[in-house]
VOTI-66072 format. One record per residue: residue in one letter; x, y, z of N, C-alpha, C in turn. Coordinates in steps of 0.05 Angstrom, whole numbers, plus 5000, padded with zeros to 4 digits. Layout:
<nodes>
AXYZXYZXYZ
...
</nodes>
This chain:
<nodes>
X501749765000500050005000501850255000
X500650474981502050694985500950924995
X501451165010500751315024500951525009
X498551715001499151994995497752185016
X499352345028497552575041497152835022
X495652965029494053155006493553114983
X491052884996491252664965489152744945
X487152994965485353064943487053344931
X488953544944490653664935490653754901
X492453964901493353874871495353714867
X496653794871500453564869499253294878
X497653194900496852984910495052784891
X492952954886491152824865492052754841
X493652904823495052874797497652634814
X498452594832500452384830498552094831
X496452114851494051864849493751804818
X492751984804492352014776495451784763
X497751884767499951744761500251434773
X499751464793500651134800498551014791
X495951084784493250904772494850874752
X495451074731496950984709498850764709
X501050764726501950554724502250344739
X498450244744497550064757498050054779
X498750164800499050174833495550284833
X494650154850492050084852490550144894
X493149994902492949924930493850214944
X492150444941493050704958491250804977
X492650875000491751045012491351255021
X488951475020489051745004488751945039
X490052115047489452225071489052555059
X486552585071485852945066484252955093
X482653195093480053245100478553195090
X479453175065475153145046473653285053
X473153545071471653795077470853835043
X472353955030472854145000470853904977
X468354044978467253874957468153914926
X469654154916470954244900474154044902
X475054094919477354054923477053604914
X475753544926474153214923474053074898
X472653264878471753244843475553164840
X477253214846479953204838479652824837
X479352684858479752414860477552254850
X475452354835473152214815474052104799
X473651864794475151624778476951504789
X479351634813480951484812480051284829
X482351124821482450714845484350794867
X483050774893485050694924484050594936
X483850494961483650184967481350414994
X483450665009481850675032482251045030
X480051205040481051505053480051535088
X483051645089483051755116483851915130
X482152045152482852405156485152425165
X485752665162488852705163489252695201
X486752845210487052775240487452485257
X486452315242486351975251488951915240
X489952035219492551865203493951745223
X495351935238498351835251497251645267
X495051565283493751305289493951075275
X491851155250491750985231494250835220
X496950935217498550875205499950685228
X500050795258501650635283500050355274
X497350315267495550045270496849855252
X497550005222496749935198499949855185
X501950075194504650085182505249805165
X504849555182505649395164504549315131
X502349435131500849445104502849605083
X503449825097504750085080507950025062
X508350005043510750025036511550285021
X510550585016511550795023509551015027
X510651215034509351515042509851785019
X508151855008508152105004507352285013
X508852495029506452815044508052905029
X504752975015504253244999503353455017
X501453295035499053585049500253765070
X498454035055500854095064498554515070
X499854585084497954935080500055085066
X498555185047499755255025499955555019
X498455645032496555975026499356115038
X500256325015503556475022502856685029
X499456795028498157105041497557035070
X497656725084497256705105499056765127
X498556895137501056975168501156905198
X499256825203498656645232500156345224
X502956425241504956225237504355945250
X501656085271500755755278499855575262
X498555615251497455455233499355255218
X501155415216503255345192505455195212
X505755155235506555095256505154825262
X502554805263501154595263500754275247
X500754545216499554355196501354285171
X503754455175506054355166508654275185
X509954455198511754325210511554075236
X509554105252509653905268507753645263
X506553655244505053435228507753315213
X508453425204511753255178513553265192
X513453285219516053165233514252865250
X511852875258510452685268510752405240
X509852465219510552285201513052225194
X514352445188517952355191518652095216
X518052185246518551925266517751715265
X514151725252512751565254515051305227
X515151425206517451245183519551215197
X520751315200523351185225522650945243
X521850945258520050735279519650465264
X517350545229516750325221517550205204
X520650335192522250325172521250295139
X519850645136518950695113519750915101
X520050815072520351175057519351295058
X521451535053519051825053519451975028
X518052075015518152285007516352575014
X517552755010515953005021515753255001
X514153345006513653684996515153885005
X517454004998519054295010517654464990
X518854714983518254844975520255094958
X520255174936521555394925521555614944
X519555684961519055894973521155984995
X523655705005524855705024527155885006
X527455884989529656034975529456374983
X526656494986526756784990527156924971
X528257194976529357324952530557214934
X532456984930533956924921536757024929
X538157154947540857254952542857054959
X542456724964543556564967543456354943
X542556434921542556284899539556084901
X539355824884537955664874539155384882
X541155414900542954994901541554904913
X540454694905539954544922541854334939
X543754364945547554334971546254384984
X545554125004545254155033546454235050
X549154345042550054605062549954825064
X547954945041547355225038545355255055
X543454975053540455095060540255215095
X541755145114541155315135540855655131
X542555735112541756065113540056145093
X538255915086536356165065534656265083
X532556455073532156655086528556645073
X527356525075524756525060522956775076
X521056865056519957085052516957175068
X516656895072513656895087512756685099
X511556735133510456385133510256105135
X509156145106510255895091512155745083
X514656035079517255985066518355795085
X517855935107519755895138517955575146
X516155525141515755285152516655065138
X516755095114517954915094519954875101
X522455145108525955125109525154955141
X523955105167524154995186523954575189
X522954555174522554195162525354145149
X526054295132528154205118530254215138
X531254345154533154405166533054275192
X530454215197531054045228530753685213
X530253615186530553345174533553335170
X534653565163538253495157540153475187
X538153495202539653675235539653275244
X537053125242536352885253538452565254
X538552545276540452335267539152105265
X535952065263535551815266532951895236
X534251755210533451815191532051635170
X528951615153528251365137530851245120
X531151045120531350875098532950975078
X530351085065530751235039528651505043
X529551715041527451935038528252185021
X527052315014527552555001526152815000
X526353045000525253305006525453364983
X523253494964522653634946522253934944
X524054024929523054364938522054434908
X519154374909517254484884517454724878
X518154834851518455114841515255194837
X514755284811512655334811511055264788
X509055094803508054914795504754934776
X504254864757502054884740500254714732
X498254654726497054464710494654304722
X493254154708490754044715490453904745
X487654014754486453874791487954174803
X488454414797488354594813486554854814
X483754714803480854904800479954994826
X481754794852480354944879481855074889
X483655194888486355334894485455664903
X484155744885482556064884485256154878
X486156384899487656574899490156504894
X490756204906493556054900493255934878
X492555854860492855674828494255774818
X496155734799498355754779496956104769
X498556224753498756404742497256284716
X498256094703497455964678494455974687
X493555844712489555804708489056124718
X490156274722488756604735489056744696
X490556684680491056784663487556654638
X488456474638485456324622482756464629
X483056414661480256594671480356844661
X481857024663481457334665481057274628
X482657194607481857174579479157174576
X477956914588474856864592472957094598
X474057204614472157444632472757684618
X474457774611475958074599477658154573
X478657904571479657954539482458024538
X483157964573486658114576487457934588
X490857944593490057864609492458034639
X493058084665494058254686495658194701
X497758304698500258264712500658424725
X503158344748504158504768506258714757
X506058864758507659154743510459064767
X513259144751515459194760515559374790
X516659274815516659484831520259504833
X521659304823524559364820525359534791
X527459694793528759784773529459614755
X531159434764532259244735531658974727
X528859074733526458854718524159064707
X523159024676520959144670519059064678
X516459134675513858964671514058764658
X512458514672511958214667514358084664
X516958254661519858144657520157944680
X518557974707519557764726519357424720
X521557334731521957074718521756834735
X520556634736519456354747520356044736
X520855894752521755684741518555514742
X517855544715514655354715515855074709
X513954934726513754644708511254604717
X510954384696508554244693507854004711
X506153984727504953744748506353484733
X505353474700505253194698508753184696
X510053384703513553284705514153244732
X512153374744513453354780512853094788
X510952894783509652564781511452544773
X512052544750514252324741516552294757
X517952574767520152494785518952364815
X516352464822516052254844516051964839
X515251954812515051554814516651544802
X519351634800521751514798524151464822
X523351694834524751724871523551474884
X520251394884519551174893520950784880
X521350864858522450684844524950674840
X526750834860530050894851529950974880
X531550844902530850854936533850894944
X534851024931538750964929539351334943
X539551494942540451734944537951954952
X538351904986536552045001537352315007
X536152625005536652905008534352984994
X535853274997532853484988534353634964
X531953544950532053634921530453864902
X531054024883529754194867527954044853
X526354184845524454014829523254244807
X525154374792523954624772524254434747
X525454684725525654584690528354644704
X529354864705532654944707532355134689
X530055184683529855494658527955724671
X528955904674526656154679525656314659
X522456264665521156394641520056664650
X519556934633518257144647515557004644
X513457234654511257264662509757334631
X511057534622510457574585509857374572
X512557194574512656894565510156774562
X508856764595506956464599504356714589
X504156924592501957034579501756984547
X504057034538503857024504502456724498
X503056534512503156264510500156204516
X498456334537496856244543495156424512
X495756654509493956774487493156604467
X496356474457497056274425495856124428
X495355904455493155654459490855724457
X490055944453486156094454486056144425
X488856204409488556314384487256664389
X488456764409486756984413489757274410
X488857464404491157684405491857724440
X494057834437495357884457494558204462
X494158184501492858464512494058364529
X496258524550497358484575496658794591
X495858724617496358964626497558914648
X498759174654499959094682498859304710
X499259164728497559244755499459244783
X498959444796500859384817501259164843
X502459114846503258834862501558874892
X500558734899497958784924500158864941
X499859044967502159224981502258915005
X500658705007500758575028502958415023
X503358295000505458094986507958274973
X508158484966510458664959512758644963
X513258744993516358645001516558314999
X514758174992515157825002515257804968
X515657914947515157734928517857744914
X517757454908520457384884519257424853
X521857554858522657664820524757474806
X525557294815526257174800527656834806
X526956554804526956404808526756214786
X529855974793530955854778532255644791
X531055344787532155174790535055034784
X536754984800539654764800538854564803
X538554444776537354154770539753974763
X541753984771544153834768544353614791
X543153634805542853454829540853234831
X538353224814536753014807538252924791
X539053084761540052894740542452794749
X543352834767545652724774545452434784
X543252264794542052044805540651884788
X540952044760539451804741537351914729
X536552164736533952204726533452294687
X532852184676533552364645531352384628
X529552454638527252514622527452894613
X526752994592527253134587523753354606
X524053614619521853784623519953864598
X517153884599516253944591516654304590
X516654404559516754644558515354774564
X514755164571512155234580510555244558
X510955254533509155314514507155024511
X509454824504508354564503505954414528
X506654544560505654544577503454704576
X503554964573500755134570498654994548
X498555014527497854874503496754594519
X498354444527496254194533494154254559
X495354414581492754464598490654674591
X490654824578488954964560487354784553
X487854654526486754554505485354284512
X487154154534486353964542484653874577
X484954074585484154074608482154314617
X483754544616481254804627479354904605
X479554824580477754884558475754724565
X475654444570473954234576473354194600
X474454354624474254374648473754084653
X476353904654476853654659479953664682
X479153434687481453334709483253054701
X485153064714487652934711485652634716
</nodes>
């Protein structure tokens, strides 16, 4: 049996979506299931059982020997949120409870970090587990992500096999419940739909123009693949980047989303909400020399190639993974 937390999620649900594909059948899915929006994500798929994320760490002391690995995905995600409890709660001391709980019952892990631990960027993009004590993340969120990462490298009593993922930024189909957090790519489709433009965050630095700010996108269905290959390759445990290794501007993924509508291009730009301002990165870029370094060689999906299929194939038809 395999374990996903934030399984109705986006990253969670699109990986369920992947292991159905390649017949792993026997899963077990941990959310809330509150989100009847958020729910439609796991329609169709095959898993054996769901269970609340509050019972889990029970459930799993009962069950462990069923389990042969763990994914936590779930995870609070919201980067406008600032009540560090929360984020204290439902990320860091929940993924250190599952971290012991795999130790104990000698299971892998894989986990969700985050791009966000990077911050400004003033310490670069490595993912060198000797850099990561001084990044400096920006909000939150950032800090609960690094706080995980940094007390998992601090531990001396460690899974098996495990690995930390630090997701750049991430796009593509099962993230219709997201609202305010969904990719840029689904805020961009909508506003086309609604207005005929589509609105970006205007430059608040000098030596970046408008929409010039730059993002390392990838596409969901590339971030699966490297999970079910980390699950299937148990050799070289750390925390890893998980971008393209290319930064695209913001112009970029607008032009891109226009060309998939067949529609002219209208950008406007808007000033950056004053709540997120000082917290926002301008520019972010994955060091992907450290996966491929372990075997991994599938080539990223491009953003054009990426926009184009969830467009055309997913939010035009308002369909799921």
């Amino acid at each position: 049996m395999i374990i996903i937390t934030g399984a109705a999620g986006f990253i969670g649900s699109t990986l369920v979506a992947k292991l159905n594909q390649e017949k792993y059948f026997d899963l077990a899915l941990v959310d809330d299931f509150s989100n009847d929006r958020k729910n439609k994500n796991l329609e169709n798929k095959r898993f054996s059982v769901k269970i609340h994320r509050d019972i889990f760490p029970e459930w799993l002391r009962l069950n462990h020997r069923l389990v042969e690995f763990v994914f936590h995905m779930g995870a609070r995600t919201d980067t406008t949120e600032f009540n560090e409890s929360i984020f204290d709660r439902l990320n860091l001391n929940y993924s250190k409870h599952i971290w012991k709980s795999c130790v104990e019952f000698g299971l892998p892990l894989i986990y969700a970090s985050s791009a966000a631990t990077y911050g400004a960027g003033e310490f670069g993009y490595s993912d060198n587990e000797s850099l990561i004590p001084q990044l400096k993340p920006l909000n939150p969120y950032g800090w609960s992500k690094q706080k995980f990462d940094v007390w998992a490298l601090e531990q001396t009593e460690k899974p098996y096999f495990w690995a930390g993922l630090k997701f750049f930024n991430v796009y593509g189909p099962n993230e219709y419940h997201k609202g305010r957090m969904a990719s840029v790519v689904y805020h961009a489709y909508q506003q086309i739909h609604k207005e005929g433009k589509i609105k970006l965050f205007r430059s608040h630095k000098q030596d970046f123009a408008d929409g010039e700010q730059k993002r390392d996108f990838i596409y969901v269905k590339d971030v699966c693949n490297v999970l079910f290959f980390l699950m299937q390759n148990r050799k070289h445990s750390g925390i890893y980047n998980l971008g393209t290794g290319y930064a695209r501007t913001f112009n970029d993924l607008a032009r891109a989303v226009f060309r998939s509508l067949s529609k002219p291009e209208n950008i406007e730009y808007i000033d950056t909400p004053e709540d997120i301002r000082d917290k926002y990165q301008y520019f972010t870029q994955a060091e992907m020399n450290k996966l491929r370094s372990i075997g991994y060689t599938k080539p990223f999906t491009s953003l054009e190639d990426g926009i184009s299929e969830y467009v055309n194939h997913y939010l035009e038809k308002e369909k799921y993974l």
